[in-house]
C-alpha positions as CSV (number, residue, x, y, z in Angstrom):
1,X,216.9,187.3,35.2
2,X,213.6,186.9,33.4
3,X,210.8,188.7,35.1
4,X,208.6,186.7,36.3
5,X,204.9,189.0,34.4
6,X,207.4,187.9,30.8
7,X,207.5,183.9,32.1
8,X,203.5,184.5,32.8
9,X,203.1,186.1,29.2
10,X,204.8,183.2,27.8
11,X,202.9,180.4,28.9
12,X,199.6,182.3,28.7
13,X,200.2,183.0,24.9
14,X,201.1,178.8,24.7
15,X,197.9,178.2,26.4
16,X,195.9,180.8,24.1
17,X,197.9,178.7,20.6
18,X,196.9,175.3,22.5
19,X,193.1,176.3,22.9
20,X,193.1,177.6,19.6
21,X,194.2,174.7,18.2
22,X,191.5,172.7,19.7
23,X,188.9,175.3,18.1
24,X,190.0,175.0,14.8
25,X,190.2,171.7,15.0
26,X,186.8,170.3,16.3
27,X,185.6,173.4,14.3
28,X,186.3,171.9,11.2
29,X,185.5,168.8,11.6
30,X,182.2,170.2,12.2
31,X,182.0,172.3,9.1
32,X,183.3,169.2,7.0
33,X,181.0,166.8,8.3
34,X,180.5,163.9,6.0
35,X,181.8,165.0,2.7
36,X,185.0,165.2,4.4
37,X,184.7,161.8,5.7
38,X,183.8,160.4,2.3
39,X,186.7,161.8,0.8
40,X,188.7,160.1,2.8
41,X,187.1,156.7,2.0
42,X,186.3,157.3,-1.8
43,X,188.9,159.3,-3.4
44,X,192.0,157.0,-2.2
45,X,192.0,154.2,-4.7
46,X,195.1,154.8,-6.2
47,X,198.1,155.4,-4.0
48,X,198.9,158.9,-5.6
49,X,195.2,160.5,-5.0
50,X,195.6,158.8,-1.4
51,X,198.8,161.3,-0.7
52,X,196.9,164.2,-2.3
53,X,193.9,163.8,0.2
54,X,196.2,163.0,3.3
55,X,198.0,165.9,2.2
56,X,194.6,168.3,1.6
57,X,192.6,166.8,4.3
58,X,195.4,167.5,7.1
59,X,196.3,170.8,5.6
60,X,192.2,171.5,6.1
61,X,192.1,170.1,10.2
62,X,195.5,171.3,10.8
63,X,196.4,167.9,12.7
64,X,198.0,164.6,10.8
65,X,197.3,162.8,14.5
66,X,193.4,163.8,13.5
67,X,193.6,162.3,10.2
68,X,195.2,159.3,11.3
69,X,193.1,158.2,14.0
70,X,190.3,158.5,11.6
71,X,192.4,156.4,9.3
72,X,192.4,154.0,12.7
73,X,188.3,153.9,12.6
74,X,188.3,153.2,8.8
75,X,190.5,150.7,8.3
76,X,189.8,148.9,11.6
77,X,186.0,149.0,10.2
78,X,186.7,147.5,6.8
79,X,185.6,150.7,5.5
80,X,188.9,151.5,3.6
81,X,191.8,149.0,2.6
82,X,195.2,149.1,4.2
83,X,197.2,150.1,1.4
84,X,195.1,153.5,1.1
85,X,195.6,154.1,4.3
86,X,199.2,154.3,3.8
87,X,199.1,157.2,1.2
88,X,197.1,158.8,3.0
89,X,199.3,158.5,6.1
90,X,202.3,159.9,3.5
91,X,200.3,162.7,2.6
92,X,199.4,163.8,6.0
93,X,203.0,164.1,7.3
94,X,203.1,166.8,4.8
95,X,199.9,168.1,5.4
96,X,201.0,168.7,8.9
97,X,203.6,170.9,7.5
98,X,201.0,173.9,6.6
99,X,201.0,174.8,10.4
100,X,204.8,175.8,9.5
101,X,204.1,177.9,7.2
102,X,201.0,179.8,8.4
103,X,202.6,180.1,11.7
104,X,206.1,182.0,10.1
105,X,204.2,184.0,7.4
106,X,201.3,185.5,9.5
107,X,202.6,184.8,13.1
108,X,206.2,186.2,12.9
109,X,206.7,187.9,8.9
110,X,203.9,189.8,8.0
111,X,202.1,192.8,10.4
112,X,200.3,190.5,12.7
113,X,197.5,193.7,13.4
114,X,196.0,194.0,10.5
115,X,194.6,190.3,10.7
116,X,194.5,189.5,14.3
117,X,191.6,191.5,15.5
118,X,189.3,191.5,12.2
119,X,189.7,187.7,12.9
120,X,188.9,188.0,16.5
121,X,185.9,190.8,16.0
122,X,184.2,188.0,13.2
123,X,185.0,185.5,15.4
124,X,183.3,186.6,18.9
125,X,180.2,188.4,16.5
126,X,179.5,185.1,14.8
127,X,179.1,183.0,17.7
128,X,177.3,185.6,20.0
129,X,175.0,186.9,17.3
130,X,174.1,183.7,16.0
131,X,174.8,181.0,18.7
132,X,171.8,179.4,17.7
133,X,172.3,178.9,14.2
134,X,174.9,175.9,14.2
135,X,176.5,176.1,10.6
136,X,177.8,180.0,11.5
137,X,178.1,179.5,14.8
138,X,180.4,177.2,14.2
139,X,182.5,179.4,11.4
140,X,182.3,181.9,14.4
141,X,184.3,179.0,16.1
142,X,187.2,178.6,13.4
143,X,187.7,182.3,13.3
144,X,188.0,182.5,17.0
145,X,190.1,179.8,17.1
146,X,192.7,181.4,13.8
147,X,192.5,184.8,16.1
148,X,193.2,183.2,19.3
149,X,196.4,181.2,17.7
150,X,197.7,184.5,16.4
151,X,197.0,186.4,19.9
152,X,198.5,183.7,21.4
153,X,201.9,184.1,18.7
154,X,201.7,187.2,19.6
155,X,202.4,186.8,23.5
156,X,204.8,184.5,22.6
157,X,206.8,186.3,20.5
158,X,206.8,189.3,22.7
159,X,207.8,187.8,26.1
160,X,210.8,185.7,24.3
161,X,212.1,189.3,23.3
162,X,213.2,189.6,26.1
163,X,215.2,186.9,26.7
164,X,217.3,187.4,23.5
165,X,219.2,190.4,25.4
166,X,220.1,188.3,28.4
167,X,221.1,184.8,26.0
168,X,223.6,183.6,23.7
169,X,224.6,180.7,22.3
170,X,227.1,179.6,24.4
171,X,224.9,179.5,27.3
172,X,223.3,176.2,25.5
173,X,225.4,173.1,27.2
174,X,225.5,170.8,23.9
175,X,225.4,171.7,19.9
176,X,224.4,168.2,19.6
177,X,222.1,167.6,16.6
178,X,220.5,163.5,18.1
179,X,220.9,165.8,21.4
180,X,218.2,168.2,20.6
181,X,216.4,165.7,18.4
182,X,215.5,163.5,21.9
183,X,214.2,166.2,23.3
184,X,212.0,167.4,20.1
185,X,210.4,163.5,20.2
186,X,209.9,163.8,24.0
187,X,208.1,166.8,24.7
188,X,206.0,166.2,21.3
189,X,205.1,162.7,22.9
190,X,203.8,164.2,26.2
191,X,202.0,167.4,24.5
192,X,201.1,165.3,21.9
193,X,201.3,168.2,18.8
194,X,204.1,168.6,16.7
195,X,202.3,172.0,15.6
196,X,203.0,173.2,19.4
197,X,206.8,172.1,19.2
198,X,206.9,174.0,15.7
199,X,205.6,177.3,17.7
200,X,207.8,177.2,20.1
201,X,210.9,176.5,18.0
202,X,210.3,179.2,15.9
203,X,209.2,181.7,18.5
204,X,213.0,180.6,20.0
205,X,214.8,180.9,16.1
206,X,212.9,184.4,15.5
207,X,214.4,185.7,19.4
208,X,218.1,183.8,17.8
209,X,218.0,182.1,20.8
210,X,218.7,178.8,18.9
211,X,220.3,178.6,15.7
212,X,218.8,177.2,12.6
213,X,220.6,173.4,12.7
214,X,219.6,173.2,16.1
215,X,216.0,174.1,15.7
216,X,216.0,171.7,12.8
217,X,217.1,168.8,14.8
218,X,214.0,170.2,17.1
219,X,211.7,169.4,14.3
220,X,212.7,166.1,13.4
221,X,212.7,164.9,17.2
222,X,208.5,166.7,16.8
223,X,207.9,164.7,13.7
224,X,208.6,161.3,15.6
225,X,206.9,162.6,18.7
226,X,203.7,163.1,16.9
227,X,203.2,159.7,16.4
228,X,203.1,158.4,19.8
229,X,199.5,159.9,19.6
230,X,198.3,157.4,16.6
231,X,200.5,154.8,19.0
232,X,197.9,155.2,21.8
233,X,194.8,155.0,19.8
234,X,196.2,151.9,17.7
235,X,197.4,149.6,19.9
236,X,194.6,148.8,22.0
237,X,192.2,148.1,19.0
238,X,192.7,145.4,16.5
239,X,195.2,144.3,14.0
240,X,193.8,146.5,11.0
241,X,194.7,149.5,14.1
242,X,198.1,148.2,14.4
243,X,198.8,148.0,11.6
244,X,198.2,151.5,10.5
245,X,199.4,152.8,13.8
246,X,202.6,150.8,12.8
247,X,202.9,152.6,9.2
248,X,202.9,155.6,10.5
249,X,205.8,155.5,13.4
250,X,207.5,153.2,11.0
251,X,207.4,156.2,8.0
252,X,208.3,159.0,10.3
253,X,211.2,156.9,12.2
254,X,212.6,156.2,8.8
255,X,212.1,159.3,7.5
256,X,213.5,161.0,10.5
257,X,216.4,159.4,11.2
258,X,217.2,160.1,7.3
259,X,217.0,163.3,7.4
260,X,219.0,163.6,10.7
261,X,222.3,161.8,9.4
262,X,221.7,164.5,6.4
263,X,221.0,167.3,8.0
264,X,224.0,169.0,7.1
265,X,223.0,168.6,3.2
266,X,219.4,169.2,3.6
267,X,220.1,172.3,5.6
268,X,221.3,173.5,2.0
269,X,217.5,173.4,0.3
270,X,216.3,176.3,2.3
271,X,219.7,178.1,2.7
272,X,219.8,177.7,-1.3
273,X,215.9,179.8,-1.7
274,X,216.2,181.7,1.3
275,X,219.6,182.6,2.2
276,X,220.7,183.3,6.0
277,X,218.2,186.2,6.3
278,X,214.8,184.4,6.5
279,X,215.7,181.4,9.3
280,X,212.0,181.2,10.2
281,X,211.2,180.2,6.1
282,X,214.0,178.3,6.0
283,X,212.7,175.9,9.3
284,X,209.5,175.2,7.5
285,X,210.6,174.1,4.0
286,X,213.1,171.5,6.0
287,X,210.7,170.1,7.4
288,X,208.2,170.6,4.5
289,X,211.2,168.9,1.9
290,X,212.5,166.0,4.8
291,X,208.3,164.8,4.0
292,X,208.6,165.2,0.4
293,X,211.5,163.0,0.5
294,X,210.1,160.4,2.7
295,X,206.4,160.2,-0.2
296,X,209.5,159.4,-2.9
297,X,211.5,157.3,-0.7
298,X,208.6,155.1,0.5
299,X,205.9,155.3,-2.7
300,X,207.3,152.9,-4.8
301,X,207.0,150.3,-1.4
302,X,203.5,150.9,-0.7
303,X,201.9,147.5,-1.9
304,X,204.8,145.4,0.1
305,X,205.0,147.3,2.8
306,X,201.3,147.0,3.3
307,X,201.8,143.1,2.8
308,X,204.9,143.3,5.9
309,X,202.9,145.0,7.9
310,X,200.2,142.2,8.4
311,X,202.7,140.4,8.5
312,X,204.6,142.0,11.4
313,X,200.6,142.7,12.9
314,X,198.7,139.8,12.2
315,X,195.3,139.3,13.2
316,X,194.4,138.5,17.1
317,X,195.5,135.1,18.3
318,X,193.4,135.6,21.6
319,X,190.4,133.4,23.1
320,X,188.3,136.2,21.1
321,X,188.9,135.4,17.6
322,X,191.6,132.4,17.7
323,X,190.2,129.8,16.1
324,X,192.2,126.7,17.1
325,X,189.5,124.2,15.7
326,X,188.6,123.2,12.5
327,X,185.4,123.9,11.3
328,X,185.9,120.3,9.9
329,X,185.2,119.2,13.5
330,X,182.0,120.2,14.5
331,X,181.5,118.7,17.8
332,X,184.5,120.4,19.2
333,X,184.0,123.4,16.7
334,X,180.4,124.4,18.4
335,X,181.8,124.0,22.1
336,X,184.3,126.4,21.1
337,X,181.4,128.7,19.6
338,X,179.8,128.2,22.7
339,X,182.7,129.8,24.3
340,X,183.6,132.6,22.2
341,X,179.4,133.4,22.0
342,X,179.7,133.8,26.1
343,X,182.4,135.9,26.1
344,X,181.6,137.9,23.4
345,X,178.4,138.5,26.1
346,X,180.3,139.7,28.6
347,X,181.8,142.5,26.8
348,X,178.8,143.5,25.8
349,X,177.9,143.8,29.3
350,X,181.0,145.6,29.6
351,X,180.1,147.8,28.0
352,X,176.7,148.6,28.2
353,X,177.8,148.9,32.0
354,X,180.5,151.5,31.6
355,X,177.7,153.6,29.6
356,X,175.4,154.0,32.3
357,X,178.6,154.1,34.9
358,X,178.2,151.1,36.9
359,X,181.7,151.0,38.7
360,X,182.5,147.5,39.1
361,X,183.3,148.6,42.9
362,X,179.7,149.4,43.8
363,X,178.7,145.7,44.1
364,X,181.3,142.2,44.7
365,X,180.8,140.9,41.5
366,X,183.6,138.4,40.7
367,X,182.9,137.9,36.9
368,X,181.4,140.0,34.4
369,X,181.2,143.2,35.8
370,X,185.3,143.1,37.7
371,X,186.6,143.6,34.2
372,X,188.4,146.3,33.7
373,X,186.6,149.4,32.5
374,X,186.3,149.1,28.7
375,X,186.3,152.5,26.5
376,X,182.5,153.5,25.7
377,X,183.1,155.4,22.8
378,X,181.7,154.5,19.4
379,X,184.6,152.5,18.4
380,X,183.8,149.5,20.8
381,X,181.0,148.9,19.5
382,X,182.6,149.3,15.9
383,X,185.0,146.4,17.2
384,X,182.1,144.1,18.5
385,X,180.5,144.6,15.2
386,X,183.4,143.0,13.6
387,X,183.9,140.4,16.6
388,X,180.3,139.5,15.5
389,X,180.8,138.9,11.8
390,X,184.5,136.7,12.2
391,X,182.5,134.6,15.1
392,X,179.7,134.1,12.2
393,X,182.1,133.4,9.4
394,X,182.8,130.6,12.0
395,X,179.8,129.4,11.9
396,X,179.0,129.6,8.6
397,X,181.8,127.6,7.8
398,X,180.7,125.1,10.4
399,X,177.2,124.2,8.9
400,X,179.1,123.3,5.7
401,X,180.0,120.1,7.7
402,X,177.4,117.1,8.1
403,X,175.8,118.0,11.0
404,X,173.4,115.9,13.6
405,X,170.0,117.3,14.5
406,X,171.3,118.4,17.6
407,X,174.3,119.9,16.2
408,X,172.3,122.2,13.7
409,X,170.0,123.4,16.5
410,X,172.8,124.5,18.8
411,X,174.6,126.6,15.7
412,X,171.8,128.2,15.3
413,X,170.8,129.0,19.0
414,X,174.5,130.3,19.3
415,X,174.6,132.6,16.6
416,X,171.5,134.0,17.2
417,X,172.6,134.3,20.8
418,X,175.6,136.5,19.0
419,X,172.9,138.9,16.9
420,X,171.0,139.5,20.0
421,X,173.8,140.6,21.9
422,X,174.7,143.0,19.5
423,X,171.4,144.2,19.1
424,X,171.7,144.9,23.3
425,X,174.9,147.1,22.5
426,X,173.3,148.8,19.8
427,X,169.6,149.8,21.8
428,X,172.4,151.0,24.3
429,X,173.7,153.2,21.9
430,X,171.3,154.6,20.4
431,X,169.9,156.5,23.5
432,X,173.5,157.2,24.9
433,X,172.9,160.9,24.2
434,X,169.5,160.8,26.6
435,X,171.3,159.1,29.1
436,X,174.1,161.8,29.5
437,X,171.1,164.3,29.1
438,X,169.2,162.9,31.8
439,X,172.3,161.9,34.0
440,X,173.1,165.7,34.3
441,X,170.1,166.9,35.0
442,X,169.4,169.6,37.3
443,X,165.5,168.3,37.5
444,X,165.2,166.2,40.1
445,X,162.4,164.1,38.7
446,X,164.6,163.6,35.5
447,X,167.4,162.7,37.8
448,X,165.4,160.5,39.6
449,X,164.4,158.7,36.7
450,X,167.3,157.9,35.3
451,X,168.5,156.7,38.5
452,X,165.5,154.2,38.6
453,X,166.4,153.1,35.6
454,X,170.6,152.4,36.6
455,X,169.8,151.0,39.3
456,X,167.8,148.4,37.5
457,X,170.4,148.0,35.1
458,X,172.7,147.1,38.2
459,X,170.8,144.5,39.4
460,X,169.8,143.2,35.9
461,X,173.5,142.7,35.0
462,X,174.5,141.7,38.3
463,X,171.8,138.7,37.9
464,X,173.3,137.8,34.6
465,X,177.0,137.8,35.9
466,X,176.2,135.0,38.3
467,X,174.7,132.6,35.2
468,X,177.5,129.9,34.2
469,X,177.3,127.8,31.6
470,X,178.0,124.9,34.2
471,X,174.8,125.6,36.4
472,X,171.6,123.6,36.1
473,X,169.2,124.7,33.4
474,X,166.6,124.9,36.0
475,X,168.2,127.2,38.4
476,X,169.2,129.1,35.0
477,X,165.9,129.2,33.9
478,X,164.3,130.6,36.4
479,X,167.2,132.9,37.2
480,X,166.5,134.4,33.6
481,X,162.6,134.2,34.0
482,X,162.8,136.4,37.8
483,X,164.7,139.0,35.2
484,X,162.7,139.0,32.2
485,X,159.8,139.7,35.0
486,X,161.3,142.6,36.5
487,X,162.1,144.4,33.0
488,X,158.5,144.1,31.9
489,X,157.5,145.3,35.2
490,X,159.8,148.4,34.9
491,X,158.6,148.2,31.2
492,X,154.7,149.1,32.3
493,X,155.4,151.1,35.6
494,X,158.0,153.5,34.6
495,X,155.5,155.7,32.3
496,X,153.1,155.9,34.7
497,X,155.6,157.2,36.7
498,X,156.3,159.9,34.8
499,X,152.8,160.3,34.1
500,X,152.2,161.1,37.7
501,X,155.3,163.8,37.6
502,X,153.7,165.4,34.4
503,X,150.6,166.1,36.0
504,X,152.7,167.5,39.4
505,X,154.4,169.7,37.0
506,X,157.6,168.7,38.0
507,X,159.4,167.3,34.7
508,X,158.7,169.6,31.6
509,X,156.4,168.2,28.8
510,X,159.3,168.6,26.5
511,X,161.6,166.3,28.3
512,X,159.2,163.2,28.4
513,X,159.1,162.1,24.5
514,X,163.1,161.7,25.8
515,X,162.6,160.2,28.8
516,X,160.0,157.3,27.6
517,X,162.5,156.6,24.5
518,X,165.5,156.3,26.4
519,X,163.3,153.7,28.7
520,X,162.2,151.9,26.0
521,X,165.7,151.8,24.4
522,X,166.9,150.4,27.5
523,X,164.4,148.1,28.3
524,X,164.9,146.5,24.7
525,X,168.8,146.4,25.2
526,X,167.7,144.2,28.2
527,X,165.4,141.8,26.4
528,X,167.9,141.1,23.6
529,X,170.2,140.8,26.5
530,X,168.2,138.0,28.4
531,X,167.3,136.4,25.2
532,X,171.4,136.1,24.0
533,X,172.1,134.6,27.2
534,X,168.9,131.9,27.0
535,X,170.1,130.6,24.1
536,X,173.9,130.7,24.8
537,X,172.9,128.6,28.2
538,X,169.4,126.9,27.5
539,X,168.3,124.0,25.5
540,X,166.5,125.4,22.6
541,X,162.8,124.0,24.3
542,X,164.0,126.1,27.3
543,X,165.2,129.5,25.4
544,X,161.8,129.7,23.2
545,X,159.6,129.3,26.2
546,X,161.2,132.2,28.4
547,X,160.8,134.7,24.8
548,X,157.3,133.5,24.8
């Protein structure tokens, strides 16, 4: 039996790889910063120099999932085209393979002392010594992060010694190649890192607990799995998402399933450069050669492949950005505007509610705010950005009919009822970092401010949810005009506020530049607000006298 201190050691040195992992990933990102994010968008316009910066830009994060998900930001942005995306996609499946190799050279081949604690000493020194300086604190980060991966290999390797005495192969119920293959895609779908399956696989071929074939058929199951992560983050954005989130499972599937029929004859690369003496060396060129094989097998297929994947992902046919009418006919072509203008407001509430945590519990709302909780992360408001501009393509395409008077004013009012409510989102995110600032707060005052201010925002978006379109203009009138009212009230008594709490001494005069900017911010997110719903629900007359 295994002691139960080696089964400790074992997933203690897996928690030390996973937290490294994390360090030298967010690390570098860090470090790269911009440059590296322009790389990705400018150096990809042929399909070859797309494969090369996958290939160097997942090699520098150590994480294809990392790479892609960007990939799912640019291309659902209109930043980059599809069929960049694609090479770059390529690339980063080999790219991914560089964990291999690092972890079999340094980890298991090569005296793992004479690296691990100079890594570790520059490491800790760096980020205690200089914790204030960012750009070496953060270095101080990255080398942690390499010396805890290699501490971690370490404990790993060590504890699994032991199990070699007490194992053989015979103990393993099936030789199975699609066998161990499952299991390789499942525990990389809930772990959601190939580079951890790759660790443990070879920790297990360096103690010969598994031979080389099965460990093989390990790694292809890992280099399905990984996907599952870009599957996740794809499919709940748009069609550009889908569609890139589709490239990659459909590359690796292909790939993988490839190179598990042939397993038997591509088991004979490695065997052929490193003999039966070097497993561990072996394992990575696999799966370093099964990626090579699927850039040649898929390169010459980018351009039509890009074309069936729109295909198989075409753009939304939802009540968001269906456009079932004719911009031909523009009576029935601005009602629908109408529509889409409204609910394109209520997911701005959406989200500018999830921002400042209004649980849709605290209050029985039965409209806007009893949507489900929507994601408050940058790419929302990325995707209401776009939302905006294919609503005003719309538009645009509906004043190139003959319009009436009446017809004209409403297109206008509705659009413009679209740019304000963007303009709300983006006030909102602009002081997102003071609100999480001032929501944690151990000051009380600072607490109590931004509480005053939530709980304004409840009520204000609470008024709004109960304004339909099918309501009087009256009662809808002076439901907007009782809110405009309270913001500017809030608008002038919330600095004298803090005013008086200065002068008590009991909110630092550092914090209250913040605290006034994240109140103007929000009071401005509420104005544009108001103003997107008077001219989504008011005659024109109506909408320009509440702004004045």
């Amino acid at each position: 039996m295994i002691a139960s201190s080696h089964l400790w050691q074992f997933f203690a040195g897996l928690g030390f790889f996973l937290y490294a992992m994390f360090l030298v990933e967010e690390s570098l990102k860090i470090l790269a910063g911009r440059p590296f994010k322009k790389l990705l968008q400018k150096h990809t316009n042929t399909h070859w120099k797309s494969i090369l910066v996958g290939l160097l830009a997942t090699t520098a994060l150590q994480s294809s999932s990392a790479v892609t998900l960007m990939l799912l930001a640019f291309v659902g942005s209109e930043i980059m085209p599809l069929s960049n995306a694609l090479g770059i996609i390529l690339g980063a499946n080999l790219g991914t393979t560089f964990t291999g190799w690092l972890v079999a050279g340094f980890g298991f081949e090569w005296k793992l002392d004479e690296i691990l604690y100079p890594i570790l000493a520059v490491g800790t020194l760096l980020q205690v010594i200089f914790a204030k300086h960012r750009w070496l604190s953060e270095w101080g980060r990255l080398f942690l992060g390499f010396g805890l991966l290699f501490f971690g290999l370490a404990m790993m390797k060590s504890s699994v010694e032991v199990v070699q005495s007490q194992f053989s192969f015979e103990m393993i119920p099936t030789q199975n190649y699609f066998v161990f293959a499952l299991f390789g895609f499942i525990f990389t779908a809930i772990v959601q890192s190939s580079s951890v399956t790759m660790v443990l696989t070879l920790t297990a071929l360096n103690a010969q607990i598994i031979p080389l074939k099965l460990a093989a058929a390990l790694i292809i199951g890992a280099d399905l799995g990984t996907t599952i992560t870009v599957i996740l983050g794809g499919f709940v954005g748009g069609s550009a998402k889908r569609q890139v989130a589709g490239a990659h499972f459909i590359f690796n599937l292909i790939t993988d399933s490839l190179a598990l029929l042939l397993l038997p004859f591509l088991l004979l690369i490695p065997q052929y450069w490193f003999g039966d003496d070097q497993p561990l060396f072996s394992l990575v060129l696999l799966h370093s050669s099964m990626n090579v094989l699927g850039i040649l097998l898929f390169y010459p297929f980018l351009a039509p492949f890009a074309r069936l994947l729109r295909y198989l992902f075409p753009p939304e046919k939802d009540q968001r950005g269906d456009f079932k009418i004719s911009p031909q006919q523009p009576e029935a072509a601005i009602v629908q505007l109408r529509q889409l203008s409204f609910l394109f407001l209520r997911d701005v509430i959406r989200l500018n509610r999830d921002q400042i945590e209004i649980k849709p519990s605290e209050k029985k709302i039965k409209n806007f705010l009893n949507f489900p909780h929507a994601s408050s992360d940058v790419s929302q408001y990325e995707e209401l950005k776009l939302r905006e501009a294919t609503i005003l393509d719309y538009g645009l395409k509906i004043q190139t009919s003959k319009l009436t008077a009446v017809q004209a004013e409403d297109l206008t009012q509705f659009l413009s009822s679209l740019r304000h409510g963007t303009l709300s989102a983006k006030a909102f995110r602009d002081v997102l970092h003071d609100l999480i600032e001032f929501r944690d707060s151990l000051n009380d005052k600072e607490y109590e401010s931004y509480k005053l201010l939530r709980d304004h925002s409840l009520s204000f978006y609470s008024a709004l949810d109960s304004a339909h379109a099918g309501e009087s203009s009256e009662h809808l009138y002076s439901l907007l005009l009782h809110q405009k009212e309270a913001v500017e009230e809030l608008f002038k008594s919330f600095p004298r506020t803090i005013q008086t709490h200065l002068e008590a001494g009991k909110i630092p005069l550092n914090k209250i530049s913040s605290l006034l900017n994240f109140h103007v911010e929000l009071m401005q997110s509420h104005r544009f607000l108001l103003m997107a719903f008077a001219e989504a629900l008011l005659t024109s007359n109506l909408a320009k006298e509440l702004s004045e």
